[in-house]
C-alpha positions in Angstrom: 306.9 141.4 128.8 309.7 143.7 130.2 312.5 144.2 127.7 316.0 146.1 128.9 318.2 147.3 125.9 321.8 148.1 127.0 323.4 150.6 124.7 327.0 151.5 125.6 328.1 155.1 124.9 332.0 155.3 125.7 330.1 158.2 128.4 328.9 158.7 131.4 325.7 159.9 132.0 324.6 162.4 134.1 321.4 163.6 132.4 318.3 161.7 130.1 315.1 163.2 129.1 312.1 162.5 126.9 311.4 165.0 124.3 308.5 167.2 125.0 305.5 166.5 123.4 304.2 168.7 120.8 300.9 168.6 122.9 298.7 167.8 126.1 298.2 164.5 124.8 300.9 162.6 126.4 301.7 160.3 123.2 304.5 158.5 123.6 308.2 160.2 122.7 310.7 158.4 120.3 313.5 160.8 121.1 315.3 161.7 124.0 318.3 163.2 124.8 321.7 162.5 126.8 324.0 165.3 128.5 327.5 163.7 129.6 329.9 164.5 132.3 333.6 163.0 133.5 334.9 163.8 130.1 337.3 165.8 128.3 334.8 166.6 125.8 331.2 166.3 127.3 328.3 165.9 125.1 324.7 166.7 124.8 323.3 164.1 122.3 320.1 163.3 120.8 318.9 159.6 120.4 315.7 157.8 118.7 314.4 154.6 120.0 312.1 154.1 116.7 314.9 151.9 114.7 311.9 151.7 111.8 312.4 155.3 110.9 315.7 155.4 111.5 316.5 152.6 109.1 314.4 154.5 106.9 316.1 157.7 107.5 319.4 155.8 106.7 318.6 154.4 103.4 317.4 157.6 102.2 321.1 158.6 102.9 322.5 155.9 101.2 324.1 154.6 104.4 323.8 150.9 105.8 320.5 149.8 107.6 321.5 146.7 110.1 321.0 148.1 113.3 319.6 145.6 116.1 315.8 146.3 116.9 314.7 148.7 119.7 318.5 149.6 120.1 318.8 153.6 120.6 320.3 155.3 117.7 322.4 158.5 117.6 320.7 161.3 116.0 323.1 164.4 116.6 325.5 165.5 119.0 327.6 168.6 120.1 330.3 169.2 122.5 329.2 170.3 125.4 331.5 173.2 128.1 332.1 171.7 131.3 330.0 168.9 132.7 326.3 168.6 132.5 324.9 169.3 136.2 320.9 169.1 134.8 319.2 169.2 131.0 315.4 169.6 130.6 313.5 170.6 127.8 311.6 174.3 126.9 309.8 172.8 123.8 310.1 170.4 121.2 312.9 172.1 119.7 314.5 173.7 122.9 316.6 172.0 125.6 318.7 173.9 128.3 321.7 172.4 129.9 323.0 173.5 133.0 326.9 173.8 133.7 329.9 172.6 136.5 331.7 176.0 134.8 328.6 178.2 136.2 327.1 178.8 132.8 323.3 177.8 131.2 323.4 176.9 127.7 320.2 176.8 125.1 320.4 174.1 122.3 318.5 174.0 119.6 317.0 170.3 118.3 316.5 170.9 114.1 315.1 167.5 112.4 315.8 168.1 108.6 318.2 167.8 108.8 319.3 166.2 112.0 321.4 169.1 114.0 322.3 170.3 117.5 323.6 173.4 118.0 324.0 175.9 121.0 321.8 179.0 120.4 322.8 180.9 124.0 325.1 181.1 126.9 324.4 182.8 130.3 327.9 182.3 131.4 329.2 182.4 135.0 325.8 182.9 136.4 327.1 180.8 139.7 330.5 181.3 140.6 332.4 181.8 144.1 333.6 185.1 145.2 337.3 185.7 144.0 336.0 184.1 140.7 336.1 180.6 141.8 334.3 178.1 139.5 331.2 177.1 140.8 328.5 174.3 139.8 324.9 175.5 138.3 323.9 172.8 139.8 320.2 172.3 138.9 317.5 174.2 136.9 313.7 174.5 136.4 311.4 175.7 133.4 308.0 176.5 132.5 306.6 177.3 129.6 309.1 178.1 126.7 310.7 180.2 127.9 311.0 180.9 131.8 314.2 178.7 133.8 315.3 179.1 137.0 318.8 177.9 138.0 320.5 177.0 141.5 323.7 176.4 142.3 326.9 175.3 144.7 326.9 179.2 145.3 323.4 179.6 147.1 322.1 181.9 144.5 319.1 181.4 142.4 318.8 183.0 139.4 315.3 183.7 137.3 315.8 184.0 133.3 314.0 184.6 130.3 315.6 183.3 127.2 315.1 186.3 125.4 317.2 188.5 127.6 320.7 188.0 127.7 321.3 188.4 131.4 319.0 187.4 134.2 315.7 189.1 134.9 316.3 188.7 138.8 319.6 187.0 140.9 318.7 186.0 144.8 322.3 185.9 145.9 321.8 184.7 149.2 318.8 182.4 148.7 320.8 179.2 150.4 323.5 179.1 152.5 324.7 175.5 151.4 324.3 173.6 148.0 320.8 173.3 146.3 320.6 169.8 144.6 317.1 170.2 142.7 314.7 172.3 141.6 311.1 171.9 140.5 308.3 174.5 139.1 305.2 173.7 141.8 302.7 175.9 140.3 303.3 178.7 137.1 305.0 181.1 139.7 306.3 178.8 142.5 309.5 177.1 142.5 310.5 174.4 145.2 314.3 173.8 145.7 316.1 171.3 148.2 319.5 171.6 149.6 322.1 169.7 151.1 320.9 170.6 155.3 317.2 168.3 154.3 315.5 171.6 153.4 312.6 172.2 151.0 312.3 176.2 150.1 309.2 177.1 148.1 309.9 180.5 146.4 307.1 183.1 144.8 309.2 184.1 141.6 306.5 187.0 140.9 307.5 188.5 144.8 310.0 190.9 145.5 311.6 189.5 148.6 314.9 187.4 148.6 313.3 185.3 151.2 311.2 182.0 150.6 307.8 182.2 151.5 307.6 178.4 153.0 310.8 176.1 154.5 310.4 172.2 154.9 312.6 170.2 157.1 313.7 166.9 157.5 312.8 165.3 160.8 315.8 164.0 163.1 319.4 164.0 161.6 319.5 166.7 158.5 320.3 164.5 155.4 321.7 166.3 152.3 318.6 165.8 149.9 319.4 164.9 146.0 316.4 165.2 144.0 312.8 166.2 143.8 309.6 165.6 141.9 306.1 167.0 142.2 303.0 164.7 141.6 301.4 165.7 138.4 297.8 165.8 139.0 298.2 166.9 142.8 301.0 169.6 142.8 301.0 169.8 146.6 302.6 166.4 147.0 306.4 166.2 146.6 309.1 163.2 146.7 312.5 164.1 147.2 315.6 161.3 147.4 318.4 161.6 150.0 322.0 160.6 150.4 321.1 158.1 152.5 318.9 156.5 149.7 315.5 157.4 151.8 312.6 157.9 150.1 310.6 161.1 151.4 306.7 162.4 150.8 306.0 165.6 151.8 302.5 167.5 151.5 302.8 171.1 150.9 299.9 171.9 152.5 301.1 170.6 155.9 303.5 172.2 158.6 307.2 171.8 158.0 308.2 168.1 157.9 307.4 165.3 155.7 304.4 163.2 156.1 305.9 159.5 154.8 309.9 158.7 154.8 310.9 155.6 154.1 314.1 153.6 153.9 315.0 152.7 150.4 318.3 152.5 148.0 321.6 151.6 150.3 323.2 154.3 148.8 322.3 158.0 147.4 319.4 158.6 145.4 319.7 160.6 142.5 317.0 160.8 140.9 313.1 160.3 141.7 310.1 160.2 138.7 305.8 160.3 139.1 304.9 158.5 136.0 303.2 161.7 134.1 299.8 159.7 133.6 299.9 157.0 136.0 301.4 158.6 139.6 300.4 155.7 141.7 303.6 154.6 139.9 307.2 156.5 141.0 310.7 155.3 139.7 314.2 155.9 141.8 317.6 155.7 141.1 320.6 155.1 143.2 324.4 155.0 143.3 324.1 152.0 144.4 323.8 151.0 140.8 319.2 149.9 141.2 316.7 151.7 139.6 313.3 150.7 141.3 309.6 151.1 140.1 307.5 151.4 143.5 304.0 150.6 142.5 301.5 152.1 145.0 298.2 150.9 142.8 297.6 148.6 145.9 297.1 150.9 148.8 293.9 152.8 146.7 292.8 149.1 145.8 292.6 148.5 149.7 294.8 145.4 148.7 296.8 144.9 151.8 298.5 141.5 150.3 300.2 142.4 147.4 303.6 140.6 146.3 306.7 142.7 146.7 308.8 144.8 148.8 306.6 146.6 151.7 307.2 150.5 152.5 309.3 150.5 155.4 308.5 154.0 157.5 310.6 155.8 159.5 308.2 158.4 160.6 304.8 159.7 159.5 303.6 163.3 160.7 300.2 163.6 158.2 297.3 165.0 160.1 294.5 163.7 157.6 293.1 160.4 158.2 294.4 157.7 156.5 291.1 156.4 154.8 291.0 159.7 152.9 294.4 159.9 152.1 294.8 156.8 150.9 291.8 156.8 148.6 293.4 160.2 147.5 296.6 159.2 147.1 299.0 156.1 148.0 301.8 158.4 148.9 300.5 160.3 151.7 299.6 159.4 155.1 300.7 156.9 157.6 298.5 154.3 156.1 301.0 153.9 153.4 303.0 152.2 155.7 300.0 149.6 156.2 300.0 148.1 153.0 302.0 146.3 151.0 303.7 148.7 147.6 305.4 146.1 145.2 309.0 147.5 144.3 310.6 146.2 140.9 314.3 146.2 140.5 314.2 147.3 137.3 317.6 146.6 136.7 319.0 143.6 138.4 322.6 142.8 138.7 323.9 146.3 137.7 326.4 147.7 140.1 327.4 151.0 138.6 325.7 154.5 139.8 322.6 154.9 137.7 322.6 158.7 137.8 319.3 159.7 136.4 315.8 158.7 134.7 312.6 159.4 132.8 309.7 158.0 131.9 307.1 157.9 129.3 304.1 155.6 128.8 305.9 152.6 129.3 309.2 153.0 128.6 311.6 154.1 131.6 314.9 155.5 130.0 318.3 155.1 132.6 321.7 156.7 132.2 324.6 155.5 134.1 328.5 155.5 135.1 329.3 152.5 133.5 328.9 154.4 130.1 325.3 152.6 129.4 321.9 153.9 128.7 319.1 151.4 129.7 315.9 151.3 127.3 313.3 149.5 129.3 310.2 148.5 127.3 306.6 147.3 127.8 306.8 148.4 132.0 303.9 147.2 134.3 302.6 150.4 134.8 298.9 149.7 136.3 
């Protein structure tokens, strides 16, 4: 049965993330970490939800053990310049933190004992001309040690963590805000901005110019966040301020092939489950986080209980009995059948500004100073 833990923080949070795994076997993370924002003093922090070991860990320092069960614990901390736009890890040891000063930071995660420290700055790698503070406002990695960083500026930058300046800078790659950023492939990075646009870039080309550009259809709504399916890289989800809900296949022309109406407010964040990508998570201002459960559609189930994909607009080209069988995303015949959507979270009204999930356990951080442990999730 689904259990939500509330821990409250005294923080907001912008940022949560599973550790990496060690491996490609996709075993289930104990640790996470937090990156704050709206404070004087922001914070990245790192947490353990396995209150066995950490009981352990406190006896063995002599320290009291009642701490309530499942209940997050604090591992280490440290402050944190300017607030945290995006966080993401390299390894299991290596998480970078992206800036509202402009700057990209490197922690470093050490377990014995329990430490956080920062390792490397880029500073002021997004800034305004006249030296006007500007947002790095997302980033993406791959590998350990390749991130790519967008910002309120337009530019994209491309680093390696060993050098200490960036190994290529697009300064003109937008002309408005890019929200997100997501590795597609080992060399191909897709970015969305605040005019409904989807840019794929080649990082090994040359050219300051994207080699594809995706656009919303009908009135251009600033999109928020983006996500690649992990098994099919050329499917994509990206969240609007509008709280729509968009699918778009890379291999089709310009525009996306499912949108559908969803949070009343903007969405902020949108998750595949790594293993199980039937099953997508979304999170909203408007305070929900929903689990949208597409299992259905490939079952051919076309009475399933739940909320029912409402679709503004479908432009896929494949037939739907293909797609479908494919995947429950794509296609007008997702509109067909009936997607069961889970408020994870019910009766919460503050902005729940970002997710992850692992196995079955979705982690939520949000404005009203809260992170959200939800255990044992449906996921089919």
């Amino acid at each position: 049965m689904t259990e939500v833990i509330t821990k409250f923080v005294s923080r907001k949070i912008s940022k949560i993330r599973w550790k990496s795994s060690t491996d490609d076997s996709f075993q289930q993370s104990d640790t996470f970490t937090t990156g704050s924002w709206d404070d004087k003093r922001n914070q990245v922090s790192v947490w353990t939800t396995n209150t066995d070991g950490y009981r352990t860990w406190m006896a063995n320092q002599g320290l009291k053990t009642d701490i309530p069960e499942n209940e997050p614990q604090l591992l280490c901390n440290a402050i944190h310049d300017g607030d945290i736009m995006d966080l993401a890890y390299l390894n299991a040891e290596l998480i970078v933190t992206s800036s509202s000063t402009g700057s990209l930071h490197l922690f470093k995660h050490n377990t014995n004992p329990q430490a956080i420290s920062c390792q490397q700055s880029w500073d002021r790698i997004h800034y305004h001309y006249g030296n006007n503070v500007c947002p790095c406002t997302c980033l993406a990695t791959k590998g350990d040690n390749t991130i790519v960083t967008c910002g309120e500026d337009g530019r994209l930058n491309i680093i390696d963590i060993n050098c200490k300046v960036p190994a290529r800078i697009i300064e003109k790659a937008d002309g408005c805000t890019q929200n997100a950023a997501t590795f597609l492939k080992q060399n191909e990075v897709v970015t969305v901005n605040s005019i409904g646009q989807l840019k794929v870039w080649d990082i090994r080309q040359n050219k300051d110019e994207p080699t594809r550009i995706f656009l919303m259809t009908g009135e251009r709504v600033p999109l928020h966040c983006v996500d690649k399916h992990p098994t099919q890289p050329h499917v994509v989800a990206t969240g609007a301020m509008d709280g729509g809900l968009c699918i778009w296949d890379m291999r089709q022309d310009k525009f996306p092939v499912t949108l559908m109406d969803a949070h009343s407010s903007t969405m902020w964040e949108v998750r595949f489950h790594p293993t199980s990508p039937d099953n997508l998570f979304t999170c909203s201002e408007d305070g929900t986080v929903w689990h949208w459960d597409g299992t259905a559609v490939n079952n051919n189930k076309s009475q399933y209980g739940g909320s029912i994909f409402t679709s503004r607009n479908a432009t896929s080209t494949e037939e739907p009995s293909t797609t479908a069988s494919a995947n429950p995303w794509l296609g007008s015949d997702a509109s067909k059948h009936r997607v069961e959507i889970t408020d994870v979270i019910p009766g919460n009204t503050m902005s729940i500004n970002t997710i992850d999930i692992t196995a079955n356990t979705l982690l939520c951080g949000s404005d009203g100073e809260a992170i959200f442990t939800v255990h044992n999730m449906a996921i089919r």
